[in-house]
Phi, psi and omega in degrees: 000331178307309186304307165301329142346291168306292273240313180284344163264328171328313216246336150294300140025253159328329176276327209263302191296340199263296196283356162309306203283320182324293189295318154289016081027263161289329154324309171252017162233185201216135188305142169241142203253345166139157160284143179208138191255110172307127170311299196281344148215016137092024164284130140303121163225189191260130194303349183208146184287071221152105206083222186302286183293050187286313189285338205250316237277177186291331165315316176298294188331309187283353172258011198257159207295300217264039162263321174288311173297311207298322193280332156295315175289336197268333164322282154355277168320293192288006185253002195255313173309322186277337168298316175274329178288355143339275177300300183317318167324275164336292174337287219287338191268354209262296197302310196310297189293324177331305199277347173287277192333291153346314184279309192305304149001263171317313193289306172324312188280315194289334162311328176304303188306309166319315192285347160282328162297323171294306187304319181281316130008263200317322185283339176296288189306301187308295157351302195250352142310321199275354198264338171279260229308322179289000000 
């Protein structure tokens, strides 16, 4: 009967410390309503406005400088990006009439050529028309 005895003050005991810790607990602790990581630069602020997170909250955030800067580079970025696919255009239509030119070129030199060829043909032909008539 003794062990149950003990066993039966332990264990209010054991009840008494669980309802301490229940209570410093709920004392201390306090709802937080959640996080959320901004797209554009990628800060945790607090999902809601008010109490502690008044200063945290997304509204601060979107006003605060380095949410503004992260938002000038990113601008930036994108307008600088759309500047070089501009130029790599102009480039590649710039290289594109070269080679047309290069070709137009060639085709020129081998029409010469050809055309010296014809000639030389014709006189070969004339030739051996004037080596028949005779």
């Amino acid at each position: 009967e003794e062990s149950v005895s003990k066993s039966g003050e332990l264990t209010e005991q054991a009840l008494a410390v669980k309802d301490q810790i229940d209570a410093l607990k709920a004392k201390h602790t306090h709802e937080f309503p959640g996080e959320e990581v901004c797209e554009v630069c990628g800060v945790r602020y607090a999902l809601t406005g008010g109490g502690l997170s008044e200063f945290h909250g997304k509204e601060a955030h979107l006003n605060g400088r380095t949410h503004e800067g992260f938002a000038e580079i990113r601008a930036k970025l994108a307008e600088l990006r759309k500047k070089k696919r501009v130029r790599e255009r102009e480039l590649d239509k710039e290289r594109e009439r070269e080679r047309e030119k290069e070709r137009e070129e060639r085709e020129k030199k081998r029409g010469g050529r050809e055309a010296e060829k014809d000639k030389d043909r014709s006189r070969t032909a004339d030739k051996k028309d004037e080596k028949d008539r005779d």
